[in-house]
Residue frames relative to the residue before (quaternion, step in Angstrom):
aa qw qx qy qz dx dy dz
X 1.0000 0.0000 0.0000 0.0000 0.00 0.00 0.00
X 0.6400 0.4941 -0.3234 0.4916 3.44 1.06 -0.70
X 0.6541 0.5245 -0.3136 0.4458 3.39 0.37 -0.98
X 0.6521 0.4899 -0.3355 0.4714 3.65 0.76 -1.16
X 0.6093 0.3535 -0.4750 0.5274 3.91 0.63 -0.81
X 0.5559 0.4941 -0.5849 0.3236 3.98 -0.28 -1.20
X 0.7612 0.4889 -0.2977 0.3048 3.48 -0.17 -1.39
X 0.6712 0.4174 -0.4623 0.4018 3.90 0.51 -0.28
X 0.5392 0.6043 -0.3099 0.4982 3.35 1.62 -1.68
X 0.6168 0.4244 -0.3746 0.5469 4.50 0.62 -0.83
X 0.7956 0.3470 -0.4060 0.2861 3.76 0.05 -1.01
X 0.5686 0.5563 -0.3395 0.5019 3.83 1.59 -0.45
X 0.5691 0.6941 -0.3693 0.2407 3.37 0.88 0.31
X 0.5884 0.6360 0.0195 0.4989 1.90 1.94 -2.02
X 0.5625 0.5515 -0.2375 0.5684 3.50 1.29 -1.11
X 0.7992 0.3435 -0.3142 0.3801 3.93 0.58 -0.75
X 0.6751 0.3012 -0.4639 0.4883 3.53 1.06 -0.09
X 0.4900 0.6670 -0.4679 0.3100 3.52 0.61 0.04
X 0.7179 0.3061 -0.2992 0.5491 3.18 1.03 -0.89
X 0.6199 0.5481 -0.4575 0.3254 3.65 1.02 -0.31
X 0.3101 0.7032 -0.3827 0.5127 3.52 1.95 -0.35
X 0.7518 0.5028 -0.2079 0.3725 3.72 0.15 -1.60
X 0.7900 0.4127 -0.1396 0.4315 3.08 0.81 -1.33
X 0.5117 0.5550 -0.3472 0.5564 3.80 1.40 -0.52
X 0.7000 0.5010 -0.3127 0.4015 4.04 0.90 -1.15
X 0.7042 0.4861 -0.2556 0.4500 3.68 1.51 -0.78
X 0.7161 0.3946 -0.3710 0.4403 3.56 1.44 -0.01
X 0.4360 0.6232 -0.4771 0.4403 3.14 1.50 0.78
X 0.8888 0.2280 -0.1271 0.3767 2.73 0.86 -0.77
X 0.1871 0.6184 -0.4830 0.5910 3.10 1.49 1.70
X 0.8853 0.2919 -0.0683 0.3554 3.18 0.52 -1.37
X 0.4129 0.4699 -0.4807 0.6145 3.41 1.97 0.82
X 0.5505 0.6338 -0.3088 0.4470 3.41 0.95 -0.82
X 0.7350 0.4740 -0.2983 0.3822 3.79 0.55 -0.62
X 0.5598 0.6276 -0.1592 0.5170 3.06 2.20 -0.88
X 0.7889 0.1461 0.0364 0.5958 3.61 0.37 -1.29
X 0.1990 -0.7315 0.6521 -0.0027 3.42 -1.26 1.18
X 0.0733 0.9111 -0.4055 0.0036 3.90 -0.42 0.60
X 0.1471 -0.7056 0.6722 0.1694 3.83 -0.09 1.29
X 0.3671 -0.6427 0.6161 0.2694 3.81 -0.93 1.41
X 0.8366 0.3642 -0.2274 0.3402 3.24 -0.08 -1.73
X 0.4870 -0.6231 0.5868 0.1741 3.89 -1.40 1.18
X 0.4614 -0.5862 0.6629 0.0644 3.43 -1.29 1.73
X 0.2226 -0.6548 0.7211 0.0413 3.64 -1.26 0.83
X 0.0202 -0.7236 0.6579 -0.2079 2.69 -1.56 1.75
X 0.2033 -0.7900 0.5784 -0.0035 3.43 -0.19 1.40
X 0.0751 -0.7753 0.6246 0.0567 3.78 -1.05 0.91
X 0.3728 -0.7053 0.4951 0.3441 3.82 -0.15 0.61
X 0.4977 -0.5185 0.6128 0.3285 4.22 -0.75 1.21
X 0.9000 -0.4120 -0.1425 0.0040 2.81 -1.30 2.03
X 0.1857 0.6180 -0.6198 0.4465 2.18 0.88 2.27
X 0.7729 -0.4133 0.3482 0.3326 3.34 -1.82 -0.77
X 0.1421 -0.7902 0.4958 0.3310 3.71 -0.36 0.29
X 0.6652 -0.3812 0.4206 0.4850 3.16 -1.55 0.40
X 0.5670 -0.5144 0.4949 0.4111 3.21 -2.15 -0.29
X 0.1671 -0.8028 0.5298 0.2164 3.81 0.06 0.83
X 0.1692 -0.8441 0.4876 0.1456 3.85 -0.34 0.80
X 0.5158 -0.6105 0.5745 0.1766 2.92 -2.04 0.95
X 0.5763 0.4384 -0.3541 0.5918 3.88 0.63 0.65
X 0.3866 -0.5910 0.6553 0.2680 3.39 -1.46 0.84
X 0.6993 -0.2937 0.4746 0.4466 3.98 -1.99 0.22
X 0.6849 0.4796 -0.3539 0.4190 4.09 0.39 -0.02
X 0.7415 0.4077 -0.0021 0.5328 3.12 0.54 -1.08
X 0.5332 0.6417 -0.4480 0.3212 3.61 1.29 -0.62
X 0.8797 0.1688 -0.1359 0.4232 3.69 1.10 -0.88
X 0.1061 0.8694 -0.3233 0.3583 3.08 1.71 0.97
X 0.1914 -0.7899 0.5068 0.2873 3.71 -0.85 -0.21
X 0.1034 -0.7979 0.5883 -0.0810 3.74 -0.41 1.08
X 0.2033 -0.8194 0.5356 0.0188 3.08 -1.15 1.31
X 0.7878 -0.2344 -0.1631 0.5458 3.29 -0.92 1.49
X 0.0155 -0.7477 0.6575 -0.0917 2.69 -0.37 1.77
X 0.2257 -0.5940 0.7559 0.1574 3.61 -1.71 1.39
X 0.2343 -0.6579 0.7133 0.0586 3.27 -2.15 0.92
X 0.1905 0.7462 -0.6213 0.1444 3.62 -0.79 0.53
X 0.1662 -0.7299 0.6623 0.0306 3.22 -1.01 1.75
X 0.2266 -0.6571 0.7190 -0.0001 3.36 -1.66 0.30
X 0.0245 -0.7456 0.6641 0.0497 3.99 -0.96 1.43
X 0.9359 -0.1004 0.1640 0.2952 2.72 -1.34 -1.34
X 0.7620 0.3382 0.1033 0.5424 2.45 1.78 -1.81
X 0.8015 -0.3364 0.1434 0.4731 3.25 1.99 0.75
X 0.6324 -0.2626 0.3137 0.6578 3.42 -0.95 -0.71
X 0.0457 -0.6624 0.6977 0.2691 2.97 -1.62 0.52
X 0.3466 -0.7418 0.5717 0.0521 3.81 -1.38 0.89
X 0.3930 -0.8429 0.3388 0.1423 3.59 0.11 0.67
X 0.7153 0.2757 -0.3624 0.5301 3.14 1.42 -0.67
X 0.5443 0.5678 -0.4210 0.4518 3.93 1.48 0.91
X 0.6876 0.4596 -0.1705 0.5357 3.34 1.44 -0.44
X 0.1761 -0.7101 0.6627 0.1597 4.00 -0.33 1.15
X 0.7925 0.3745 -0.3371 0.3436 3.86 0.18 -0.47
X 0.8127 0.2179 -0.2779 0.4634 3.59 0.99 -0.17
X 0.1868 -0.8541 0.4852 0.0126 3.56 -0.24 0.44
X 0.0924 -0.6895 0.7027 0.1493 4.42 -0.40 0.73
X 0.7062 -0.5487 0.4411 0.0751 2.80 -1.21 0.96
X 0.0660 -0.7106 0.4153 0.5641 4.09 -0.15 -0.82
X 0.4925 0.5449 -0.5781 0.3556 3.89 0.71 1.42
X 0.4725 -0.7152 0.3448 0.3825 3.11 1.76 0.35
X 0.4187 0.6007 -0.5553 0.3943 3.72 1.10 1.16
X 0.3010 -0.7561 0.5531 0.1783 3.77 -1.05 1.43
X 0.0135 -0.7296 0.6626 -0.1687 3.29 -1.21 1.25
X 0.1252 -0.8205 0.5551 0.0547 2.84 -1.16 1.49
X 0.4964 -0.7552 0.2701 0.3322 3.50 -0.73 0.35
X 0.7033 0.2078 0.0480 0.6782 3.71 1.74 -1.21
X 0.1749 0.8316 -0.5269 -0.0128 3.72 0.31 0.89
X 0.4180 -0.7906 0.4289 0.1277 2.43 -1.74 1.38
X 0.5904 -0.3423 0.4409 0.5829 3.93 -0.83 -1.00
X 0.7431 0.4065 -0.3771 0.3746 3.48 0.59 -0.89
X 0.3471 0.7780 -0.4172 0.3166 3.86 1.14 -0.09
X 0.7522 0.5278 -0.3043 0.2512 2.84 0.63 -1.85
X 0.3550 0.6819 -0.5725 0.2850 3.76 -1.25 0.10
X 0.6989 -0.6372 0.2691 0.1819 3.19 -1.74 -0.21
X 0.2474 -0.8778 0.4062 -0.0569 3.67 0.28 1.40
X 0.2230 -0.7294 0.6463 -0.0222 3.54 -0.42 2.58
X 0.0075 0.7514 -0.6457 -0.1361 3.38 -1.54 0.36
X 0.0877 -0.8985 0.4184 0.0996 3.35 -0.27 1.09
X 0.2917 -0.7829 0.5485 -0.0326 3.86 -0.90 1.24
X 0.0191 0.7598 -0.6449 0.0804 2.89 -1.24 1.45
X 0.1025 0.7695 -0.6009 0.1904 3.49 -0.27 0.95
X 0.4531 -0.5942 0.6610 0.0684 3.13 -2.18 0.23
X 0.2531 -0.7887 0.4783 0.2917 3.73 -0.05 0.32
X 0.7991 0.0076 -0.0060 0.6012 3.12 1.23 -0.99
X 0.7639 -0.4372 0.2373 0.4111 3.79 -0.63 -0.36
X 0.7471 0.5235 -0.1317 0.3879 2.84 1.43 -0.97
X 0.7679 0.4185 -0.0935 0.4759 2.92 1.54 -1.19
X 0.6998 -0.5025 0.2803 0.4233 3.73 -1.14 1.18
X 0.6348 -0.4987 0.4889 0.3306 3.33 -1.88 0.41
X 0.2152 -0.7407 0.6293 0.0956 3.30 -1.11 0.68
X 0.1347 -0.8474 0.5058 0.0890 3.39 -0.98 0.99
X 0.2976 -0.8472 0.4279 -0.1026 3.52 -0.84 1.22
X 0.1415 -0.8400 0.5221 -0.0433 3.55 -0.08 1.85
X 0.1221 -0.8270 0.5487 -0.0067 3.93 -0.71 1.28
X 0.2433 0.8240 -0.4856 -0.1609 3.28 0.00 0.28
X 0.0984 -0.8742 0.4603 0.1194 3.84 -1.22 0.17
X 0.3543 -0.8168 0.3968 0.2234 3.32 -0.65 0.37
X 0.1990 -0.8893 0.3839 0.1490 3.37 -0.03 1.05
X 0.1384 0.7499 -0.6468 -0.0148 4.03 -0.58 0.21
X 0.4932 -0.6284 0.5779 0.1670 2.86 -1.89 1.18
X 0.0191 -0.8361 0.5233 0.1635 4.10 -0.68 0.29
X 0.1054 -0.7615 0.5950 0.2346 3.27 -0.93 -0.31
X 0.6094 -0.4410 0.4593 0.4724 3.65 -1.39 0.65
X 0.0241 -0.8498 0.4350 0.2966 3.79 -1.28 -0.42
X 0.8075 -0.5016 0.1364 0.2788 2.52 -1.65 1.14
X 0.1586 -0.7525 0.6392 -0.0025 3.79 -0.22 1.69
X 0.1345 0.5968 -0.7899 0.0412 3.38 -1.43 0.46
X 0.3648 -0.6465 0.6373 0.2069 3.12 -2.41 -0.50
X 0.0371 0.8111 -0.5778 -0.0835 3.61 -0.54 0.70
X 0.1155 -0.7611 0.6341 -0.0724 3.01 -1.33 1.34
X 0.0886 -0.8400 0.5161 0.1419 2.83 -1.29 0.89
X 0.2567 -0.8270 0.4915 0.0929 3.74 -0.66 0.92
X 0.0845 -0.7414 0.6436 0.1704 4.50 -0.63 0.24
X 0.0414 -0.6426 0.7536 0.1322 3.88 -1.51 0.65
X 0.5219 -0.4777 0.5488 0.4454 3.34 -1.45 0.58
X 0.0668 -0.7491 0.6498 0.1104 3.87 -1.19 0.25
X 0.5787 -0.4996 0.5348 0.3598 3.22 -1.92 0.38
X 0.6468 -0.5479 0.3102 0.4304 3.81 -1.00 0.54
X 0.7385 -0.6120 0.2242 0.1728 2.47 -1.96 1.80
X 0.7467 0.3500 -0.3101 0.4730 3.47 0.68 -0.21
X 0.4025 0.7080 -0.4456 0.3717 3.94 1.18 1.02
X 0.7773 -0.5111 0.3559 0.0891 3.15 -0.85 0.80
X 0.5079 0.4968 -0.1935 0.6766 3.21 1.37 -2.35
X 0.6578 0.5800 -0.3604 0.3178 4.24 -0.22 -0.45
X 0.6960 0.4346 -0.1885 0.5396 3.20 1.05 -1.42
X 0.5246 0.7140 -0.2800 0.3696 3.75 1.25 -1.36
X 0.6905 0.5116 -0.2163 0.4633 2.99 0.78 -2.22
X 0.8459 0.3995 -0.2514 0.2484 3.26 0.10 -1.57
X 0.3889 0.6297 -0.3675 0.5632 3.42 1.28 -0.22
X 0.6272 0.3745 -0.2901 0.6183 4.21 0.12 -1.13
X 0.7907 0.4691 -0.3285 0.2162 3.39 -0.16 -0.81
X 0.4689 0.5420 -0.3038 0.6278 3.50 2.27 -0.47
X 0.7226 0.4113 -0.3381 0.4410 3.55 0.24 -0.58
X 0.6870 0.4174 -0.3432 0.4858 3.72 0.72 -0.23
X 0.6418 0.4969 -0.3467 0.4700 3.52 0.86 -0.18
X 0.5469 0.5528 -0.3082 0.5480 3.51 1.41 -1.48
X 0.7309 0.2076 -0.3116 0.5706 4.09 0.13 -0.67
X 0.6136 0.3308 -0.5737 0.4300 3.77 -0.31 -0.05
X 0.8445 0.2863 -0.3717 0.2583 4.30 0.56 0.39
X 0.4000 0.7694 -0.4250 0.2597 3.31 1.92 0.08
X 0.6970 0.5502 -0.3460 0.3031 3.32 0.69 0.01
X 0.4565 0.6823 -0.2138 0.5295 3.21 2.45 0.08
X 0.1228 -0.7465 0.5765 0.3088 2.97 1.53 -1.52
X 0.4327 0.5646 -0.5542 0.4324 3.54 0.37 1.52
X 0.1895 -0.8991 0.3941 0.0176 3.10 -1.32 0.40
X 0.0757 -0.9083 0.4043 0.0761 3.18 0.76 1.18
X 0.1762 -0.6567 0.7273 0.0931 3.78 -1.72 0.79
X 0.5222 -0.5391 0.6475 0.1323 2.76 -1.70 0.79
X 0.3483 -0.7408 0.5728 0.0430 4.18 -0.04 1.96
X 0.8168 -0.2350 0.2431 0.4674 3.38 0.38 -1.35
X 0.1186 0.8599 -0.4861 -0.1007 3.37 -1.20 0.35
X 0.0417 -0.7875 0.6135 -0.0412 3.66 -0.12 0.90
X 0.1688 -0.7155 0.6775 0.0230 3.04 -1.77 0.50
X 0.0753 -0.8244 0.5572 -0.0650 3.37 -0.83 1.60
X 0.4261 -0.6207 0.5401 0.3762 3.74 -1.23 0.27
X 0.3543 -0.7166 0.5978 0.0598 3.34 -1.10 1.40
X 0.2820 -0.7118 0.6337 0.1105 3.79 -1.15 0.92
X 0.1958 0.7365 -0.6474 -0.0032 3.94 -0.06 0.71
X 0.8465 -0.3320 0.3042 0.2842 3.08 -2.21 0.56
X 0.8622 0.2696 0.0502 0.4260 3.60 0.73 -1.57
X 0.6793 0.5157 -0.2141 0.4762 3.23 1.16 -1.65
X 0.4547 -0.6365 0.5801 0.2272 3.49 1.03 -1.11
X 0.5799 -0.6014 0.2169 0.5050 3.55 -0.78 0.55
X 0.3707 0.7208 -0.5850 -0.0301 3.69 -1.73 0.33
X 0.6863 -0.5918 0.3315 0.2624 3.25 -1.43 0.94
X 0.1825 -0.6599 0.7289 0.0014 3.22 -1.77 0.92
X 0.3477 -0.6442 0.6714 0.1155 3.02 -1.50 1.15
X 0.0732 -0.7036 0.7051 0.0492 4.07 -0.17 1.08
X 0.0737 -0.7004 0.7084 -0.0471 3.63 -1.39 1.18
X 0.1174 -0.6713 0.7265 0.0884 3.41 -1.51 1.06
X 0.0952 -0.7141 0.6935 -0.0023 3.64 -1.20 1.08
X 0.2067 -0.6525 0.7095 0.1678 3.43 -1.68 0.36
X 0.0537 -0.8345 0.5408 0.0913 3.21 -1.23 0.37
X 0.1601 -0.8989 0.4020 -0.0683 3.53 0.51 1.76
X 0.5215 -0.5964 0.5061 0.3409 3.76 -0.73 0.27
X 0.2308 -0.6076 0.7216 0.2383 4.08 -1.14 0.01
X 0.4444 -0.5142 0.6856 0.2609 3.66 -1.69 0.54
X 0.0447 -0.7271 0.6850 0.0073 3.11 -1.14 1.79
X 0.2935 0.6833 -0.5844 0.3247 3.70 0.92 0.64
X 0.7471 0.3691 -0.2308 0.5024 3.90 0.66 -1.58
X 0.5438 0.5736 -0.5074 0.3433 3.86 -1.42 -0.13
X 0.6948 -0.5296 0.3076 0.3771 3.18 -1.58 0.26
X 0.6815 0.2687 -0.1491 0.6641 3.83 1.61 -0.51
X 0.2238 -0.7487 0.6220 0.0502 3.33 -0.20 1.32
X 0.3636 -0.7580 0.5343 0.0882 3.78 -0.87 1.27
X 0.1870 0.8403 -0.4840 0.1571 3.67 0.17 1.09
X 0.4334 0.5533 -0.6247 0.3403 3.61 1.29 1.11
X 0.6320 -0.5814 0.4018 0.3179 3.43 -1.47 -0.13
X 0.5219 0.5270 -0.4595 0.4885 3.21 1.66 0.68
X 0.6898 0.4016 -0.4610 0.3877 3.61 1.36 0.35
X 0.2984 0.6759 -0.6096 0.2873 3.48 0.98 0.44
X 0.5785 -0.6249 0.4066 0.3308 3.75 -1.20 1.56
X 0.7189 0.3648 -0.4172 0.4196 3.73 -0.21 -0.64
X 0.7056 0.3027 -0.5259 0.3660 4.11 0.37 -0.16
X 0.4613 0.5958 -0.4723 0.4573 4.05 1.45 -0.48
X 0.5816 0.6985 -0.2692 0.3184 3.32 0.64 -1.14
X 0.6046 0.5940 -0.0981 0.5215 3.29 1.25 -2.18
X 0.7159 0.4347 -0.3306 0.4350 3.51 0.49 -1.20
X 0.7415 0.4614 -0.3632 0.3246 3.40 0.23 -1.60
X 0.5283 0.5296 -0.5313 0.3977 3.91 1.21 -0.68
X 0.6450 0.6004 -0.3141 0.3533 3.83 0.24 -1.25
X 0.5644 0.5714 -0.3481 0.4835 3.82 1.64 -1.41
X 0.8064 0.5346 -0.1053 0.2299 3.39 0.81 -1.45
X 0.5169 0.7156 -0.1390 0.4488 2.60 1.88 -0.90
X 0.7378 0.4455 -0.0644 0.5030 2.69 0.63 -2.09
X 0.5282 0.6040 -0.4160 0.4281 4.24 1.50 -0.61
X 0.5950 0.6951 -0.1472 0.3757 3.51 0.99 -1.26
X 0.5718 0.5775 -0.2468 0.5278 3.57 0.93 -1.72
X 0.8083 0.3740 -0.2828 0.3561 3.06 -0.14 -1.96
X 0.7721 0.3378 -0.4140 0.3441 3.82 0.39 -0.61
X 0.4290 0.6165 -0.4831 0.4500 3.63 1.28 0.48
X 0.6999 0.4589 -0.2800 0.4704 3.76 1.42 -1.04
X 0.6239 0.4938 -0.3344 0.5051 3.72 0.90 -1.11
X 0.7489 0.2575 -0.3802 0.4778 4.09 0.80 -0.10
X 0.5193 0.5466 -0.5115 0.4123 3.78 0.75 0.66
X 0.6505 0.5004 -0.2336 0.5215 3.35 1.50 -0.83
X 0.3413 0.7850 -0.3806 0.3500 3.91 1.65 0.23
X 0.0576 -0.8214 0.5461 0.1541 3.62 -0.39 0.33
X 0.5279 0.6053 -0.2639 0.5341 3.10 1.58 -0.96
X 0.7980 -0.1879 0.4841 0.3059 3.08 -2.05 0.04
X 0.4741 -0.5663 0.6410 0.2090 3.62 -1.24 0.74
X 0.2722 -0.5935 0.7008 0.2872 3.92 -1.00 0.90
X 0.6073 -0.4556 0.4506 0.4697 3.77 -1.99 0.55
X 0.8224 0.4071 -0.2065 0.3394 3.50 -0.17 -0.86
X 0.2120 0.8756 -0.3968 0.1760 3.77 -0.09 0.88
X 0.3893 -0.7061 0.5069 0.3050 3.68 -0.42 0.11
X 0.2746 -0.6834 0.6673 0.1107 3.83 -1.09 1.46
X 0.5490 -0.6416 0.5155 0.1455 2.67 -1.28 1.63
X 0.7578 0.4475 -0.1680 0.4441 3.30 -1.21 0.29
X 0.7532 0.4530 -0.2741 0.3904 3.97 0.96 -0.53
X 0.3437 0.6623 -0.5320 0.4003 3.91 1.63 -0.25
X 0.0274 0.6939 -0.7169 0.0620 3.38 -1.12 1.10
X 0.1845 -0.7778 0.6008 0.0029 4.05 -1.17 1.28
X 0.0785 0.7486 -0.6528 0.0847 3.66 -0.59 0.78
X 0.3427 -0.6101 0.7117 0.0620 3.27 -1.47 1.15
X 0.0103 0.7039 -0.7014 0.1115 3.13 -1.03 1.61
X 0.0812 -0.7357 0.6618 0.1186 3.34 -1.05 0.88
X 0.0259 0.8109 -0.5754 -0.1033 4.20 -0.95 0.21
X 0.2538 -0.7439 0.5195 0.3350 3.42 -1.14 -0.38
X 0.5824 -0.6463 0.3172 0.3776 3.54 -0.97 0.68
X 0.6846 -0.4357 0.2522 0.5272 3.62 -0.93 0.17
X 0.6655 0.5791 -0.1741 0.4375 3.66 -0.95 0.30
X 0.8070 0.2275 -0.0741 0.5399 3.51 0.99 -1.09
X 0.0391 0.7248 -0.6704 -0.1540 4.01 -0.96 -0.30
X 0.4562 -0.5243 0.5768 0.4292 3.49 -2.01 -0.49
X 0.1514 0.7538 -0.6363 -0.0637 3.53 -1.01 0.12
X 0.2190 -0.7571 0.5708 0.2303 3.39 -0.38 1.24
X 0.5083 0.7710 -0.1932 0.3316 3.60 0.40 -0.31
X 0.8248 -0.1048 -0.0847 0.5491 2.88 1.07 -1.05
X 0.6110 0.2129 -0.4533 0.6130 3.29 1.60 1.14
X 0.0019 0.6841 -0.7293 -0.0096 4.46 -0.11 1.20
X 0.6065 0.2522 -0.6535 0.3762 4.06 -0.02 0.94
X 0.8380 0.3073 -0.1359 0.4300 3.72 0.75 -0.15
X 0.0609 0.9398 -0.2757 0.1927 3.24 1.17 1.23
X 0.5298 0.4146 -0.1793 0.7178 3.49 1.59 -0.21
X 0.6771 0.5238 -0.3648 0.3661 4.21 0.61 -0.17
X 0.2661 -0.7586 0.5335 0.2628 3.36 -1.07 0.22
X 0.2981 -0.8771 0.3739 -0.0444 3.03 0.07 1.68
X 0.7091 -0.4958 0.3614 0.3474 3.66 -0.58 0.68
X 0.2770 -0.7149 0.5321 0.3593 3.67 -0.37 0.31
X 0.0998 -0.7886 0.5039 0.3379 3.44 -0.67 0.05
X 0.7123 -0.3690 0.1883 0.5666 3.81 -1.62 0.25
X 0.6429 0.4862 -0.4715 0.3577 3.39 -1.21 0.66
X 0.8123 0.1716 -0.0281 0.5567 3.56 0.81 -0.83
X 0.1921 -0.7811 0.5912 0.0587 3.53 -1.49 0.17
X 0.0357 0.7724 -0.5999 -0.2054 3.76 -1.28 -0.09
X 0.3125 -0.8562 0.4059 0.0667 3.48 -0.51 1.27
X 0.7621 0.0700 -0.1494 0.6261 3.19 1.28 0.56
X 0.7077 -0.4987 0.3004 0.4002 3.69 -1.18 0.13
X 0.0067 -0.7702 0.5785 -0.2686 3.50 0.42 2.03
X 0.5275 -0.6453 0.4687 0.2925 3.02 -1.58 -0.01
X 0.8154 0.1769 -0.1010 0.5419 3.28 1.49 -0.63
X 0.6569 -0.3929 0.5031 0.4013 3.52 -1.45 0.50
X 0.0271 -0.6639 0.7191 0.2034 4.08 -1.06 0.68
X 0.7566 -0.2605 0.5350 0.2711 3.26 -2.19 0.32
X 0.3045 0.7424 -0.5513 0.2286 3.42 -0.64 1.36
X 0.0207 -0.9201 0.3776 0.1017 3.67 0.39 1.45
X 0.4245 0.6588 -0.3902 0.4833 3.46 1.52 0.46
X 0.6277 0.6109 -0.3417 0.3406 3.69 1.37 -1.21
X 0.3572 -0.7916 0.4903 0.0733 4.17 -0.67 1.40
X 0.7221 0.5108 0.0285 0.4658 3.05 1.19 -1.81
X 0.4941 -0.6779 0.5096 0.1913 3.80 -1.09 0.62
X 0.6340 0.2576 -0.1421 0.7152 4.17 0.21 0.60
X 0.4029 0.6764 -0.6056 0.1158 3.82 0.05 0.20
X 0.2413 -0.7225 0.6318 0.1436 3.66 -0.93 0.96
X 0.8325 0.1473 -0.1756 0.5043 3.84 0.20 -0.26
X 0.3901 -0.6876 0.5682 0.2285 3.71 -1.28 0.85
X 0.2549 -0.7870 0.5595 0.0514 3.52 -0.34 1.17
C-alpha cells in the first residue's frame, strides 16, 4: 500500500520537472529570439555584367522606413568580409546598402548582411540576418538568319565566287549605319532539276544578321533607338526591302536575264535569340528575370550559345562552360 502511493507522488515529480525542463527550454528560446531575427530563405538579385548594381539593402520592407538606433552593418560574400575601403568594386553605403560599381561573373554567389540595432533607447540590441543571392546576366545575344538562292553560272565558275563576295559588301554597307553586322553562315551551290528549264544551278546562301556594341567607341550610342532588337528591326526592313527591288528592277528587264540573279519568292527571316556560353534562360527558377540570360549556377553549365543552363553535378563555380 505504501509503495503503491510513493509511486504516483514519484511519477508527478517526474512530470513537474519535465515540464519545468519544457518550459525553461521555451524561455530560452524566447529570449534568444528577442536578440537575433532571421529571414532563412535568400532574395535574388540579378546585376547585368558590367554595369552598376542596384542598392541591395541591409533592412527588410518593415524596418526600411523605421528608425533604428546605432545601427552596425556588416556584409559577408563569397570571399568573406567585404570592407569597402579594401574593395573598389563593392562599396556599403553608411545605410548599410551594398553596391557595386562594375560587376563581374566572379561576384556572383551568396550575399549575408548582418544588423545590429536598437529600436529604441531603452530596449536591447536586436540582431538581423539578410541573406541574398546574387547573379550576373546579360541581355541575349539576338540576331537574324536569313536565307536567300540566285540562279548561278556553273558551280565550279569563278562569276560565283566574284558575285558572292560583291554581294557581302552590298549588304555590309546597306547596314553600317545600324551598326550591324552581317556574315556569310554558308554557301553551297547545287545542280537544280526543274519541270521546264531543265537542269540549272543555284547559289543557296545562309547570312546572320547580329547587332555591334554601341556603348564602347569614340560616340557611345545611348538613345533608345540603339537598343539591338529595334537596330536589329530596321536592318530586317533594309534587307527586305534590298531583295524586292531586285525582284522589281528584273520585271522591268527587257533584255535577256544576266546568269546570276535572285529567285523571287526564296528570302527566308528567322529571329534567333541565344545565350552566351556560361549563361541560360530559366523561367522557373528565375520568374523576376525571365527573358535574361542568367548566370549558371554551381550545379549546371552551358557549353556553347544555348538557351539553357544543362544539369552538371560535378560543376563548383558560377558561369561554368564545360562539365568536368
Amino acid at each position: 500500500m505504501e509503495a503503491s502511493a510513493l509511486g504516483p507522488a514519484r511519477r508527478g515529480r517526474r512530470r513537474t520537472r519535465a515540464a519545468g525542463s519544457l518550459l525553461s527550454r521555451a524561455a530560452i528560446l524566447l529570449f534568444i529570439s528577442a536578440f537575433l531575427v532571421r529571414v532563412p530563405s535568400s532574395v535574388k538579385v540579378y546585376v547585368m555584367l558590367h554595369q552598376k548594381s542596384p542598392h541591395v539593402l541591409c533592412v527588410t520592407q518593415r524596418l526600411r522606413n523605421a528608425e533604428l538606433i546605432d545601427p552596425s552593418f556588416q556584409w559577408h560574400g563569397p570571399k568573406g568580409k567585404i570592407v569597402s575601403v579594401e574593395n573598389r568594386t563593392a562599396q556599403i553605403t553608411s545605410t548599410g546598402s551594398l553596391v557595386f560599381q562594375n560587376f563581374e561573373e566572379s561576384m556572383s554567389g551568396i550575399y549575408t548582411c548582418f544588423l545590429e540595432y536598437k529600436p529604441t533607447v531603452e530596449e536591447i540590441v536586436k540582431r538581423l540576418q539578410l541573406k541574398y543571392a546574387i547573379y550576373a546576366y546579360r541581355e541575349p545575344h539576338y540576331y537574324y538568319q536569313f536565307t536567300a538562292r540566285y540562279h548561278a553560272a556553273p558551280c565550279n565558275s569563278i562569276y560565283n565566287i566574284s558575285f558572292e563576295k560583291k554581294l557581302i559588301q552590298i549588304l555590309s554597307k546597306l547596314l553600317l549605319d545600324l551598326s550591324c553586322e552581317i556574315s556569310l553562315l554558308k554557301s553551297e551551290c547545287h545542280h537544280i532539276k526543274m519541270q521546264r528549264a531543265g537542269l540549272q544551278n543555284e547559289l543557296f546562301f545562309t547570312f546572320s544578321v547580329s547587332s555591334l556594341d554601341t556603348e564602347k567607341g569614340p560616340r557611345p550610342c545611348t538613345d533608345h533607338n540603339c537598343e539591338p532588337s529595334k537596330r536589329l528591326f530596321k536592318a530586317k526592313n533594309l534587307i527586305e526591302r534590298f531583295f524586292n527591288q531586285q525582284v522589281e528592277i528584273l520585271g522591268r528587264r527587257a533584255e535577256r536575264l544576266p546568269e546570276i540573279y535572285y529567285i523571287e519568292g526564296t528570302l527566308q527571316m528567322v529571329w534567333i535569340n541565344r545565350c552566351f556560353p556560361g549563361y541560360g534562360m530559366n523561367v522557373q527558377q528565375h520568374p523576376k528575370c525571365p527573358e535574361c540570360c542568367v548566370i549558371c549556377s554551381p550545379g549546371s553549365y552551358n557549353p556553347r550559345d544555348g538557351i539553357h543552363c544543362l544539369q552538371c553535378n560535378s560543376s563548383l563555380v558560377y558561369g561554368a562552360k564545360t562539365c568536368l
